[in-house]
Every structure is written in C-alpha cells, then in structure tokens.
Phi, psi and omega in degrees: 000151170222169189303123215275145224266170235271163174043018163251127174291187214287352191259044154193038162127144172330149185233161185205082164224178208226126165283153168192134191250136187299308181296341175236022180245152163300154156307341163272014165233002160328295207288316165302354185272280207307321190285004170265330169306312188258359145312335218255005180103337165339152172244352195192154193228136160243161198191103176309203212177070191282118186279343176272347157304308174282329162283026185337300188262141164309136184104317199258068189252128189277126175208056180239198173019226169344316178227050168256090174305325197275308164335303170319291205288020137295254196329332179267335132347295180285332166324338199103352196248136155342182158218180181200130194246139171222106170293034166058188041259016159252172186200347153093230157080003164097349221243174191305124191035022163086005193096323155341109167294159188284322200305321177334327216231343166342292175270019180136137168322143186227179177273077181304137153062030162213174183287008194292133211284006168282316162293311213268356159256350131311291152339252163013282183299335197245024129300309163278015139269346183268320196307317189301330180282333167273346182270340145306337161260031173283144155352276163326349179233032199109322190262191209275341215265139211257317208231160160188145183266151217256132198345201188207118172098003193334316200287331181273345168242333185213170161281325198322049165344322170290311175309340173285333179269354154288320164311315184289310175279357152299303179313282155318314174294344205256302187157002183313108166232343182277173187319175210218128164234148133243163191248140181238175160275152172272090128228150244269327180285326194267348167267002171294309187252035153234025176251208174207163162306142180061017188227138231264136156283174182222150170267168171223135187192163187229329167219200206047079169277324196289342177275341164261328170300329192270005178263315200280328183308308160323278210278331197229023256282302174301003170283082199306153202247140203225109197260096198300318181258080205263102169278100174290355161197220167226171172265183122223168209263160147316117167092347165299190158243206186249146211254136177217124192248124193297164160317288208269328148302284135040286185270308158347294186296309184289329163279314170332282169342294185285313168297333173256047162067011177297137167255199197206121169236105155264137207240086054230164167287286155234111178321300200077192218226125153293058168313157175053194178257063176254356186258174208266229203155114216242168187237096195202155193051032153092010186217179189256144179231053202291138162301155183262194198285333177277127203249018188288351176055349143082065176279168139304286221244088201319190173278342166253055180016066156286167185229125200253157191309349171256024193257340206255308162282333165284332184297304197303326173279304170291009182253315154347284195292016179094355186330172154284163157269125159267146169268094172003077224278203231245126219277143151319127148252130183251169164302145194286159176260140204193163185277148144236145155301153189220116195236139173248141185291214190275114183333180169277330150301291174356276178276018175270325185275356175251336154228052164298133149292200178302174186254135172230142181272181149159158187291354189214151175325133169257170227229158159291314168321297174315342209258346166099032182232150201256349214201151145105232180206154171218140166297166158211101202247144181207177167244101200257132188246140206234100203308157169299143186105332210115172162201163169238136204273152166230137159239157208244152169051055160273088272165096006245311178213154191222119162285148173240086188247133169238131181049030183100351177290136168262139179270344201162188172219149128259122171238146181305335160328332206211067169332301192272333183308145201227164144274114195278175168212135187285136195185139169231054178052042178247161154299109177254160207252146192212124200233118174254137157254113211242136191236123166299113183257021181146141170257132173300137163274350201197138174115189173304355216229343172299144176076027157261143187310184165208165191073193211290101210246000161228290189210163159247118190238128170281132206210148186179128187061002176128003197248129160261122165238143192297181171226092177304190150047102188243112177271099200255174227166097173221168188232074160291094191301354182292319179209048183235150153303147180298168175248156159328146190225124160240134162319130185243098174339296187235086176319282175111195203263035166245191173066249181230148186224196205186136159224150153282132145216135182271120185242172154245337170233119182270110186212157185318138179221169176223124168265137187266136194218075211261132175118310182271151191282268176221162219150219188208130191233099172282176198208129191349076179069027181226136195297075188281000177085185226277118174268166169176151216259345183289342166069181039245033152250150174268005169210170199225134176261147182215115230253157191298326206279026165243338180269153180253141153296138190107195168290139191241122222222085149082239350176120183240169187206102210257147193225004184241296173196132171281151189260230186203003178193170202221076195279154182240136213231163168240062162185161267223139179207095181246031164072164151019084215246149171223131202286149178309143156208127188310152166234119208175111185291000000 
C-alpha cells in the first residue's frame, strides 16, 4: 500500500498522522508546527477538541484566538495535510477532567459519560455549537477532515451502549458525514464495550504491533488496521522523572506497521504546553498524581519545536513507505540567555486575599462545585476558639493541598496524599482566625474517579485528648487564574519568604524562551498577564517554555506567585531542562 491521496480514509489506502493539539500550541506557531508534521512525512494532524476549553461557563462557547478550531483545520490544509478530528466530549488527553466542564456537577452529581439524560443534554448543546463549524470542513465537502471520532477511550471506562449509540446518531445528525472510529486499548475488555457496529475500532498501543494487529484481526477481521494511538513517548507527573523513548525504540514498531500496509496516528507528534491550570491529573495507588506544564511528551517535534533524532528517525520510515519528501523548515530562534533581578511583593495570604472574590457563607465547608468554581484556589476562613494546651487541626475530604494560616501566620501544608496528617495549633482557649488556602492541582481525566470534586469535600476538625470536634460557620473566597487577570505587583518592605514577586525582561525582538526558576519552590508563573502555568521544584523539568507570540519589544513583566520559598533571580534560557530522564516503559492493562 502507499499513502492514501489528500481526503481518504483508511480503507484507502495508508493514513500517516501525528497529534498536535490547537489548545497547548500558541497560535502563532500553528502554522510551524504543522509544516514540521509534514515535513516528518505525515500525511494528516489528529487533534482533540477539549470542550471545557471552549465552554468554561455554561453557555459561553468561544472559538476566537486560540480556540479558533476551523482556522487551525485551515492551516492545515494549507500544509498538505488531512485532519482526524476526535470531539469528545471526554477526550482523556492529560488534560483537566478529561475535557469535562466542572460546571457539569454544579448542581449535583450527574452520570458523566452516560446516557443519563443530565448529561446528554450539555453535550447536546455543545454539540450544536461545535458541529456547524466542523462539518464544513469535511472531506467530502472540500475541507481537510478525513475522519471524527466517536468519544475516546470508552472501553477503559464504562458500558453504556446506548450513550455510544447517541453519540453516534448525534454526530450524524449534527452534519457528521465523513467516516466515524473509536479507539481502545486491544483487549478483549475494553473493546467489548467501546466500539460500535459499523464504526471502524483503532487500537491504542505504544510496542507489540504485531500482537495488536493480530487482536484487531481476531475480533474484526474486515478492518484495516489502523494504531488510533502509537505512543512514542510519554507525559509526566510532578515528583517523577521525564520520561524518554529512543529514535529506534521508536521507530521499530511503527515500521513494522507501516511496512506491513498498516496506518498510524502517533501520539504526539508534537506535545506542547499544559498553559494555565489545563493540566489534568491522574489516580492510581491510593495517591493524586498531577501532570506538569509541560506537554512535550519526549515527541519527534520537541515543545518550542526542535525537531529532535526521533523526528530524524520517523522521517527515515515514512519516506521508506513513499512519503512526499519535504523540506525541512528552519530551527526556532531564541532568546540569548541571562539572569534577572528579581523584587518581591506582598506574602502569600496577602495577595491571595486581594485577589479572592465576594465572600460566601454556610456552616459547613463548601466543595467547589457548591461554590460554582471550576478551577483554581479558594480561601476558606473561620473563627475557631482552640482549647489550652492545643489542638491538632485534620481535614477530611481534601482535594487537593491546603496553605494553612492562624492569625496570618503560616502553619503548615496538608495534602491528600497524606490523608491522616495533622497541624498542630497552639491555644490558651481564646479564638483564633483560621484561613485554608485549598488548592486544586489538576482534575483527574482518566479512570473511576473522573468528575470528583475539589476542595474541602468532606469536614474540618480539631482534636484534643482523643475528641474531634467539627469547626462550623465558613467563609469562602475564591480566585481562578484560569479565567481571572493576572494579579498586580507593588513592592513590599518586608515581604517574607511566599508571595508574589516580578521580574523585567528588556528584549528587542520577541523570540522564543525557556524560564529558569532557581531557588524557588512552587507556584504560579505569568508572562505579561498570561497564565503559563504551575512550576514546583519538585520537577522533573527545571524550565518553563514560553513561546515568542507571548513576548513584546520592550518590557517584559514576570510574575510568580510562590507559596514555598522564594528564590532572588528569574533566568532566561534558549533550550529546554524537563530534568531527570527514565526510559519509556509501556502500560497497558
């Protein structure tokens, strides 16, 4: 077989595509990314679609700047390449609930990812804003999209049959005419209840091809075998190392694929960036596991897009297999590299409590959901009289991490990790004012456990001599950096060692940078009011990318907001420190 000519699917011939997500590239690097995808021999870019990206608020669905999909799938036209579209409306992807909006669960738990008609009717809605804009650009009518995908990954979470088959008569009904797949892991559990009749399955796998191919054969015999996922490389967590798969390790499986008339989606291609508080979270062995900022995935087309040997090895297979040959584009330019001063702001309550909102009560702790917030951090304040001798404070149903401050003080940290863990508190029975700053590190995408809440989801208490007593009457306060202003920076005589600080950087051309952040612990990091999202010292990468179409000629401003210990300088680098490296090893249930 060779590679099927522009607007065919798979039953015609090989498809050769590469994830790259619209949502983790700046837009002004949209169109480079893709012409390096098809430099690499590709033939077609797949691409989720995150519905809480484009719906943050109910109601509020966006497709302008950023999350201007039919534009993306434009550019990519223009490059040479197909598209392979996958809506969701879960989408996994590493990314904050899987693509769920929080809002879903506001008003009470619902059957996420079922026919329960409290779902299927959001979905519904944010179907009829999304579809009129993807179904003109099908194949079939001209445009780039070969394909779309039927939700993702079903078979690893549920049964529901009917919901697959509402999607599916949804999809259609919405203008859906080109071909419809979903993708599973190949066993026998997870493709019972995630393909559908008539709807082409895709496998998801990172080696064993020949073992997967030989599954898809089994159970589908009349399928052309199509690898929905080939993982070439991996994500990572905070407190992990970074995870890395050779050019040839690599490259091995997929010429297997591919010489044997096989099609491809590798997934990433090119990774990107977890901007904002978008990245997810994953739940296994009893602990929280958040992804960092960095989407690079140890990709063939790094995250400010170098294109790295295995981008050098993959080229080498598909041009075997007939690719067109391409020209290479032209290596990214950065910034020369230098230190900054660095001047610090207002502690961490301080400015946390300055750009908190109104306040809301009620006698018992409220959940984020109850409080209507999706993302981000809430104060949570009481007054609490603390018996002589001490106490020790505990919270229950915590989700995720809690700064702990009495009378402004800081006490201490709690985390869900660390379930059973206490505070002590000092008390000669008088009241004291007592403030959690509770924080959301990610929402889980993927397993039993999507669409669980955050912040204080069960009680808060004090114990002394063996008694716990609850602590009533609560005062909320909350701040989402997801879709709030960066905050303001004035100097602070006696800072202390948290809170938010700035640095300047003077440029004359705005190109690409990666920031270094030596000395500080962990926190929130803006680029002139734009959220690039969460550092922590715990790694394993040591720089943060920050693409030229966030920088100006002129000043450049800043701004972390450290909740562990500050550091004294803000370095600026021109290449990439994601830490620590550990060889890729496949997962696969």
């Amino acid at each position: 077989m060779t590679p099927a000519p522009r607007g065919r699917w798979i039953d015609e011939g090989q498809v050769f595509a590469g994830a790259m997500h619209y949502f983790r590239v700046h837009p002004e690097h949209w169109a480079d990314r893709l012409a390096r995808l098809a430099a690499m021999g590709l033939t077609a870019v797949e691409t989720y679609v995150p519905w809480n990206f484009h719906e943050y608020r109910r109601g509020e669905h966006r497709f302008d700047g950023w999350r201007d999909l039919p534009r993306f799938l434009e550019l990519a036209a223009e490059a040479g390449l197909d598209a392979i579209v996958r809506p969701g409306p879960y989408i996994c992807a590493e990314w904050d609930a899987g693509g769920l909006p929080a809002w879903l669960q506001f008003d009470g738990p619902i059957g996420l990812r079922t026919s329960d008609p409290a779902f299927l009717a959001p979905v519904d809605e944010w179907f009829a804003a999304l579809l009129p804009r993807l179904a003109p650009l099908q194949a079939d009518r001209g445009g780039p999209v070969i394909a779309v995908q039927v939700e993702n990954e079903y078979g690893s979470f549920g049964d529901d049959a009917e919901y697959l088959a509402w999607l599916e008569r949804r999809l259609r009904a919405g203008g859906i005419t080109v071909p419809l797949f979903t993708s599973d892991g190949a066993t026998d559990l997870m493709v019972d209840a995630g393909t559908l009749p008539g709807v082409t399955p895709t496998m998801n796998f990172g080696s064993r091809a020949a073992a997967t191919r030989a599954f898809l054969e089994q159970r589908f015999p009349a399928t052309p075998f199509f690898g929905g996922e080939f993982w070439a490389g991996w994500f990572d967590h905070w407190g992990e190392q970074h995870h890395r798969r050779s050019g040839a390790s690599a490259a091995d499986p997929l010429r297997e694929i591919v010489e044997a008339g096989g099609s491809i989606n590798i997934y990433m291609a090119h990774g990107g960036t977890n901007f904002g508080l978008w990245a997810g979270a994953n739940h296994y062995e009893e602990r929280l596991h958040p992804t960092v900022t960095s989407y690079d995935s140890d990709a063939a087309i790094a995250e400010d897009g170098t294109l790295t040997e295995k981008f050098a090895a993959f080229r080498t297979v598909f041009a075997a297999a007939g690719a067109e040959p391409r020209p290479e584009p032209a290596p990214p330019r950065r910034q020369t590299p230098r230190d900054l001063a660095v001047e610090h702001g207002a502690g961490l309550l301080k400015t946390l409590e300055g750009l908190a909102g109104a306040p809301v009560t009620a006698p018992r702790p409220l959940s984020f959901e109850e409080l209507g917030q999706s993302s981000g951090i809430v104060l949570y304040e009481t007054s609490v009289r603390i018996p002589q001798g001490g106490a020790a404070l505990r919270v229950r149903g915590l989700a995720d991490r809690a700064e702990v401050f009495v009378d402004g003080e800081h006490r201490g940290v709690l985390h869900r990790n660390d379930p059973d863990a206490t505070i002590a508190l000092d008390g000669d029975g008088s009241s004291r004012r007592l403030v959690l700053a509770v924080e959301s590190l990610g929402r889980i995408n993927y397993g039993p456990l999507l669409g669980e809440g955050k912040g204080i989801l069960g009680g808060v208490g004090i114990e002394a001599h063996g008694v716990i007593r609850s602590v009533f009457g609560w005062e909320h306060r909350g701040l989402d950096p997801n879709a709030e202003a960066a905050p303001s920076f004035t100097p602070f005589g006696d800072p202390g060692p948290t809170g938010l600080s700035r640095a300047v950087a003077v440029i004359g051309e705005p190109l690409d940078a990666h920031l270094e952040l030596p000395g500080w612990g962990r926190g929130l990091l803006w680029l002139n009011g734009f959220l690039l999202g969460r550092y922590d010292e715990a790694g394993p990468q040591r720089t943060y990318y920050a693409p030229a179409g966030l920088w100006r000629q002129g000043e450049n401003e800043i701004l972390l907001l450290e909740a562990a210990h500050r550091g004294d300088a803000v370095g600026i680098r021109d290449r990439a420190d994601l830490g620590p490296v550990t060889d890729y090893v496949e997962w696969q249930a």
